[in-house]
C-alpha positions as CSV (number, residue, x, y, z in Angstrom):
1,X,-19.6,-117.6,-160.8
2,X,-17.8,-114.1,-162.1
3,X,-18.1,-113.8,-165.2
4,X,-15.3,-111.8,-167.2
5,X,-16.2,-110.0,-170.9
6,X,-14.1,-107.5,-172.7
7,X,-16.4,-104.6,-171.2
8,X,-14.4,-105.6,-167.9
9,X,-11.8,-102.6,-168.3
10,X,-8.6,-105.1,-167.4
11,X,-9.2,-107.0,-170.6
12,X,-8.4,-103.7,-172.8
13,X,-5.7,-102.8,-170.1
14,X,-4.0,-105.7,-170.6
15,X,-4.0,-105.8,-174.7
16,X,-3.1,-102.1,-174.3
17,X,0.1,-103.3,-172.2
18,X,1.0,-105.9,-174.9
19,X,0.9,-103.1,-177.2
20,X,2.9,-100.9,-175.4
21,X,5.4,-104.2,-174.1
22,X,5.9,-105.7,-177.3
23,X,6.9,-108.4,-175.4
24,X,8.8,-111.5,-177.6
25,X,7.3,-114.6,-177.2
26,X,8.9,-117.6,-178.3
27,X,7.0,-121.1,-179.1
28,X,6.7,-124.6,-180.1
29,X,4.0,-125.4,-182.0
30,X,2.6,-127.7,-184.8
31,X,3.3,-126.8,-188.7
32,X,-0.6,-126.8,-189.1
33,X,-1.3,-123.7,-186.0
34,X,2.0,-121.8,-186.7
35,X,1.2,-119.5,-189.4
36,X,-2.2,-118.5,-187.4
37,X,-0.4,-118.5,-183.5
38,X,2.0,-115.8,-185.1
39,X,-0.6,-113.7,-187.0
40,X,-2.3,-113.7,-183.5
41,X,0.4,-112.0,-181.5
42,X,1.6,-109.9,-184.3
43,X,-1.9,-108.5,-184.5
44,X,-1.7,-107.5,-181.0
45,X,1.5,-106.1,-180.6
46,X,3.6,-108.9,-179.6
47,X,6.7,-110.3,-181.4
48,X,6.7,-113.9,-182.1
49,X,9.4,-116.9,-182.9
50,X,8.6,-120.1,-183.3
51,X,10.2,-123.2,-183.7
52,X,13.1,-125.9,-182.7
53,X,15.9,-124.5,-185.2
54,X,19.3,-125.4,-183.6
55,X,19.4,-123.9,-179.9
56,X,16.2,-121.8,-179.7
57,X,15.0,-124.4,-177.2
58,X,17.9,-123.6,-175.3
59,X,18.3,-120.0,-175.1
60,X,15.2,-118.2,-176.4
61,X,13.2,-119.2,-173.6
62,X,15.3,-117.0,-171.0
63,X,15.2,-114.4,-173.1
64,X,11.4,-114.3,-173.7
65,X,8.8,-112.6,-171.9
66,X,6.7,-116.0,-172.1
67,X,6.5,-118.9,-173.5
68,X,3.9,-121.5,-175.7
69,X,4.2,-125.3,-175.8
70,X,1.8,-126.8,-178.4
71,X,2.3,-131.0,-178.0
72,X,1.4,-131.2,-181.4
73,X,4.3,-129.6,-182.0
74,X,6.0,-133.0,-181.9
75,X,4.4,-133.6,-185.5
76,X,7.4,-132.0,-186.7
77,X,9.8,-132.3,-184.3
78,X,11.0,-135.0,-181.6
79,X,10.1,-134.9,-178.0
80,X,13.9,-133.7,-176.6
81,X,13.9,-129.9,-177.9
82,X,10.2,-129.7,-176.1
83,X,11.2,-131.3,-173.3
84,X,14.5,-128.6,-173.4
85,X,11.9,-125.7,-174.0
86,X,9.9,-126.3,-170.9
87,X,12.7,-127.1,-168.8
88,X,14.8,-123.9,-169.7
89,X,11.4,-122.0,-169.2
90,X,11.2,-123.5,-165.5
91,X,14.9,-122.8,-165.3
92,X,14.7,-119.0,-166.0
93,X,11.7,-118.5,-164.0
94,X,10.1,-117.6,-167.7
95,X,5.7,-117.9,-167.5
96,X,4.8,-120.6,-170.0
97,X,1.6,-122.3,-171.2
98,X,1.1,-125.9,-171.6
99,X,-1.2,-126.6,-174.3
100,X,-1.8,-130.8,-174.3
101,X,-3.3,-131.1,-177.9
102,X,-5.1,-134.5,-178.3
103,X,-4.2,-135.9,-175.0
104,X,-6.5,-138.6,-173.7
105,X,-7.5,-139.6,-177.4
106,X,-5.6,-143.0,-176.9
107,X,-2.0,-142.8,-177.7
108,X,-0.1,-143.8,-174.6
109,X,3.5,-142.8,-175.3
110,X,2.5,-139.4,-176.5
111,X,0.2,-138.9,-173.6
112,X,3.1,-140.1,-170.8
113,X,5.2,-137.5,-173.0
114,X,2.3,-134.8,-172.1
115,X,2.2,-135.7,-168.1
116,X,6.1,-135.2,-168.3
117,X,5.8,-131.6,-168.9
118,X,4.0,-131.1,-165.9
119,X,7.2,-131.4,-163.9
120,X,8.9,-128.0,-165.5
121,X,5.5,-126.0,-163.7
122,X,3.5,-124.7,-166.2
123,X,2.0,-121.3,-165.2
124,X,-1.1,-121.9,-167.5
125,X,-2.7,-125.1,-168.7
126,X,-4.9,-124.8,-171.9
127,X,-7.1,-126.9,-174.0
128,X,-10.8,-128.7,-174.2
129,X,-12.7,-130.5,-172.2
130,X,-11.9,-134.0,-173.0
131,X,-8.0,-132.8,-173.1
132,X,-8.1,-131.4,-169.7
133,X,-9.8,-133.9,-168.0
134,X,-7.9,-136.5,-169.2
135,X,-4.6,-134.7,-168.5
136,X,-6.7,-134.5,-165.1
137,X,-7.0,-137.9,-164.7
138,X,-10.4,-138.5,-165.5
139,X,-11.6,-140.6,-169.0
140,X,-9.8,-140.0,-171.8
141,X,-12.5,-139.6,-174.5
142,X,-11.5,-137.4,-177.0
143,X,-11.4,-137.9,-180.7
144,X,-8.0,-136.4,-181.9
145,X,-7.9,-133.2,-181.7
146,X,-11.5,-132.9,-180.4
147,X,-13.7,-132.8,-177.3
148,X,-16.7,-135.1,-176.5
149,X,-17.2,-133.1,-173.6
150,X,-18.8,-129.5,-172.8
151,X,-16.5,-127.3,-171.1
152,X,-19.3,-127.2,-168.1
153,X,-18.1,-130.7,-167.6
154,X,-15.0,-129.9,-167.3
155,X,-14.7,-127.4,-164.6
156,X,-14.5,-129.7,-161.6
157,X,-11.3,-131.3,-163.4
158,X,-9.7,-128.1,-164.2
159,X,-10.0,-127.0,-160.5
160,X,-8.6,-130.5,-159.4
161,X,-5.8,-130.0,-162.0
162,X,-5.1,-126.7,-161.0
163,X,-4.7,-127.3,-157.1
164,X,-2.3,-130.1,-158.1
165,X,0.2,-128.4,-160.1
166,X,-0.2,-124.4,-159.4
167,X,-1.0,-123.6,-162.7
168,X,-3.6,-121.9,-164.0
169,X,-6.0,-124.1,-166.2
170,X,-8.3,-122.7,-168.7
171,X,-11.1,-125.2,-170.9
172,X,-12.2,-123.8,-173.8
173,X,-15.6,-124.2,-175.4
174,X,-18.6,-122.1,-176.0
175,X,-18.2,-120.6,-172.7
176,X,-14.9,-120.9,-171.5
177,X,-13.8,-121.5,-167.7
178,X,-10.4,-120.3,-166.1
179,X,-9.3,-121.7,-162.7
180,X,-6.6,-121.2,-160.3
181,X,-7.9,-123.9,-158.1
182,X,-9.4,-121.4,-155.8
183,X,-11.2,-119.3,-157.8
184,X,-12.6,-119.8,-161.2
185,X,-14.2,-117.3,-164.1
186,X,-16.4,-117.8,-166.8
187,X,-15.9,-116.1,-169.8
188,X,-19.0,-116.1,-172.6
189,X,-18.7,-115.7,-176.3
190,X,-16.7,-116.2,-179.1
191,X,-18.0,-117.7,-182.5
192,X,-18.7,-121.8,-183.3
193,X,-16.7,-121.2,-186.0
194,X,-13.6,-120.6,-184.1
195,X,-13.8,-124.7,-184.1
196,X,-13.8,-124.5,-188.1
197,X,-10.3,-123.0,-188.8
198,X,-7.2,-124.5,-188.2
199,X,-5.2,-124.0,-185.3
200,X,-7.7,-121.2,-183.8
201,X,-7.6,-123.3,-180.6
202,X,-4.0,-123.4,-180.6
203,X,-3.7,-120.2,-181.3
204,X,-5.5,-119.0,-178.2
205,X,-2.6,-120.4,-176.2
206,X,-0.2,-117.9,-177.8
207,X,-2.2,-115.1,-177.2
208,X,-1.7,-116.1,-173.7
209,X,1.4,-116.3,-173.5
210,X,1.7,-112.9,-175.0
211,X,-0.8,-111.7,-171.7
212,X,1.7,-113.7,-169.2
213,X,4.5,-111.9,-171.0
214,X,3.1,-108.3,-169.3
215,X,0.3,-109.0,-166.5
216,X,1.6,-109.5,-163.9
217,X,-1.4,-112.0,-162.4
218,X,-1.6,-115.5,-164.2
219,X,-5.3,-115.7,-163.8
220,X,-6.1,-111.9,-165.0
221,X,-3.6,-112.5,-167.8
222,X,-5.4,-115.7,-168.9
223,X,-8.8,-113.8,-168.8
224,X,-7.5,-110.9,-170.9
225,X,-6.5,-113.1,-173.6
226,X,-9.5,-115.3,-173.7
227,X,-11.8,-112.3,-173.5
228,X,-10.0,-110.4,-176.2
229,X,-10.0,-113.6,-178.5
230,X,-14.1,-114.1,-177.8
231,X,-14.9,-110.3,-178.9
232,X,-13.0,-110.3,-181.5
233,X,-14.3,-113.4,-183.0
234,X,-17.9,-112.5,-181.9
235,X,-17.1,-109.0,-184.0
236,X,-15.4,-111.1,-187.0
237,X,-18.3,-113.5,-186.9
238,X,-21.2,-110.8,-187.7
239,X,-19.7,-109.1,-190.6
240,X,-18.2,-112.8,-192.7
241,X,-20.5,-115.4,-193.6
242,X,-17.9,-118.2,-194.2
243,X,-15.1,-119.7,-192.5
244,X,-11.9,-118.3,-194.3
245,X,-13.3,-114.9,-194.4
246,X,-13.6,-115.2,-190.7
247,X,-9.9,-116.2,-190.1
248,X,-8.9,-112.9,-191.9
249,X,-11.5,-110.7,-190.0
250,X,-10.3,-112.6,-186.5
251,X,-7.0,-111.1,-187.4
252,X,-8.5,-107.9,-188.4
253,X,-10.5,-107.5,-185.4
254,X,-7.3,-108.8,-182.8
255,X,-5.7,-105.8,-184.5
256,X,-8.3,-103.2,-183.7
257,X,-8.4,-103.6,-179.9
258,X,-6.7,-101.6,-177.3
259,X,-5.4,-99.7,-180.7
């Protein structure tokens, strides 16, 4: 399987070209991961909005360069100015991400709320293991917000998931695997305690969005942001010894590349 680190020189291209873009990049996101997700594209050049105030469902997705839907986001909001989001996405032909936080951990009507989505053609699907293979199909086995499963276990369902609805589809985990459907990447590193701070996870799925926002291919764009993300929590991770001076130096380190 190919295997794609930041030493691959479309990785720094692509952070360059967010850099240079400064694309906006509006999402919908959970009150917990929002601080974080727009920290994350600040530090690499992108400019963020997030939230359901009024019409920004309506009209900010046509006017961004991508767009991020966090399903958690309906801890704060209810389920039609998501549903509006995607759907004005799809309409304006605007690249969006699909992140399915906590589906397949056992509520029903928030999970048939998740599957919904899927008909507004998500260009990237994000999440864990037990999120994605649930979304999938497969067993739902995840506890909340977290995986029971390895990302290795995962791939076949991605790949099945991907073929299905044309999106890319991208598990997260130590190593993390992104699939078109036809062909699929690996990319190593990162830092375990990426799964210790608070909307790092979700987080990722801005940074993506921010990629999609200026390259042009969905499954190159997916890779630059995952890449980027593992390097600069690999480089955060062996100068912090705890977990909140880690989130700062994640920043930091998001910050210093392709700058």
């Amino acid at each position: 399987m190919e295997e794609i680190t930041y030493e691959d020189p479309t990785v720094a291209e692509g952070i360059a070209a967010i850099r240079a873009g400064s694309p906006f990049v509006y999402g919908l996101t959970n009150y917990v991961a929002a601080n974080l997700s727009a920290n994350v594209l600040l530090a690499v050049g992108a400019g963020p909005a997030i939230g359901a105030a009024a019409d920004f469902p309506t009209v900010f997705p046509a006017g961004a360069g991508a767009v991020w839907i966090n399903t958690a986001a309906l801890i704060s909001n209810p389920a039609e100015p998501v549903s509006t989001a995607a759907r004005a996405a799809h309409a304006a032909g605007t690249r969006w991400v699909l992140d399915p936080v906590a589906v397949g951990a056992g509520a029903t009507e928030y999970d048939a709320f998740v599957a919904s989505l899927l008909e507004y053609s998500p260009t990237v699907i994000r999440g864990n293991a037990s999120e994605l293979t649930a979304l999938a199909g497969g067993d739902s086995t995840g506890k909340g917000v977290e995986t029971t499963l390895s990302s290795e276990d995962a791939v076949g369902a991605a790949e099945d998931l991907a073929r299905r609805t044309g999106a890319v589809v991208a598990v997260s985990g130590p190593t993390d695997y992104l699939t078109d459907g036809t062909r699929t990447v690996a990319v190593p590193g990162g830092d375990v305690r990426l799964t210790q701070v608070t909307g790092a996870g979700c987080s990722l799925g801005a940074l993506i969005a921010g990629a999609l926002a200026v390259v042009p291919d969905a499954l190159t764009a997916t890779a630059v942001a995952h890449a980027a993300y593992a390097v600069a929590a690999e480089r955060a991770g062996a100068r912090t010894t705890g977990t909140g001076s880690f989130a700062v130096a994640l920043l930091d380190e998001l910050s210093l590349l392709a700058a």
